[in-house]
C-alpha positions in Angstrom: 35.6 -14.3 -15.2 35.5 -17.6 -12.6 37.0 -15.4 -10.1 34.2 -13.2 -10.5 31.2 -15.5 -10.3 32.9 -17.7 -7.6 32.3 -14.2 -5.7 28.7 -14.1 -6.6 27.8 -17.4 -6.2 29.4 -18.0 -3.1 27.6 -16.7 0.3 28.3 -17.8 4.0 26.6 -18.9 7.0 25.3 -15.5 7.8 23.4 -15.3 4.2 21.5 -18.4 5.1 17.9 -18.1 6.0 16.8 -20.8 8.7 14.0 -22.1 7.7 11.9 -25.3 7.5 9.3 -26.7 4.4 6.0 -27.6 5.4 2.9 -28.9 4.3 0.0 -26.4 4.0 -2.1 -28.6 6.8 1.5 -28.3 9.1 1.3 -24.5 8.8 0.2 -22.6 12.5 -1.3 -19.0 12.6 1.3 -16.1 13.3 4.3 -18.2 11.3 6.2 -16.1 9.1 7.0 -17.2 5.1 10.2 -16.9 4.3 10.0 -17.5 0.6 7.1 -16.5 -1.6 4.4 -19.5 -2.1 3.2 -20.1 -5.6 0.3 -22.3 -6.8 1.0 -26.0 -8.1 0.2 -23.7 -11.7 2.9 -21.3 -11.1 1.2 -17.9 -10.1 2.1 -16.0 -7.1 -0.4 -16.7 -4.1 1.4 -14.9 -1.0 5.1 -12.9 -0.7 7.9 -14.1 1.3 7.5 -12.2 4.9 3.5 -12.7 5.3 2.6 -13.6 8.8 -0.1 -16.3 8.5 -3.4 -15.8 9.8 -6.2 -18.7 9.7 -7.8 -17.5 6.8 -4.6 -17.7 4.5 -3.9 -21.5 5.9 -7.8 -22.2 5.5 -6.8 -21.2 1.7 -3.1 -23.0 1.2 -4.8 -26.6 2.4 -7.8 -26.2 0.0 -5.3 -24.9 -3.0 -3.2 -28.2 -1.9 -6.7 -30.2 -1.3 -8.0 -29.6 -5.0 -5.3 -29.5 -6.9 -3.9 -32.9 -5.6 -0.4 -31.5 -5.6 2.1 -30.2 -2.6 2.8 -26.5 -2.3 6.7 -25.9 -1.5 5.9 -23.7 1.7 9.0 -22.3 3.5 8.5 -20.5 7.0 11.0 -18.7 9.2 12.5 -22.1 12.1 11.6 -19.3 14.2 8.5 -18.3 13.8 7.5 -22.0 14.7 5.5 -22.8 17.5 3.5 -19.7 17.8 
């Protein structure tokens, strides 16, 4: 039985995702999101793999704004600098 979830809990350096956190004011149009971004109350605002435009960025930093609380945003290292 640990044999078998020492095989499914272990993953090398070709399973990880590069990717950075960043604050919803740090985000740039045309970055991709490499996990999915939840509200500081736990429902689902955007899926992992949306490219961000202005409007959605507009949104995150007011969400993050009003509720007073940081957003865990992850985006693709290379989608940065777009």
């Amino acid at each position: 039985m640990i044999d078998r979830l020492e095989q499914l809990l272990s993953f090398d350096d070709a399973d990880q995702i590069d990717e950075i956190r960043v604050t919803a004011g740090h985000l740039q149009e045309g970055m991709l999101l490499s996990r999915d971004v939840t509200h500081p109350d736990g429902f689902l605002l955007l899926s992992k793999s949306t490219v961000l435009m202005r409007r959605l960025i507009d949104q995150l930093v007011t969400v993050e704004r009003d509720s007073g609380r940081r957003m865990e945003i992850y985006v693709l290292r290379e989608s940065v600098g777009h």
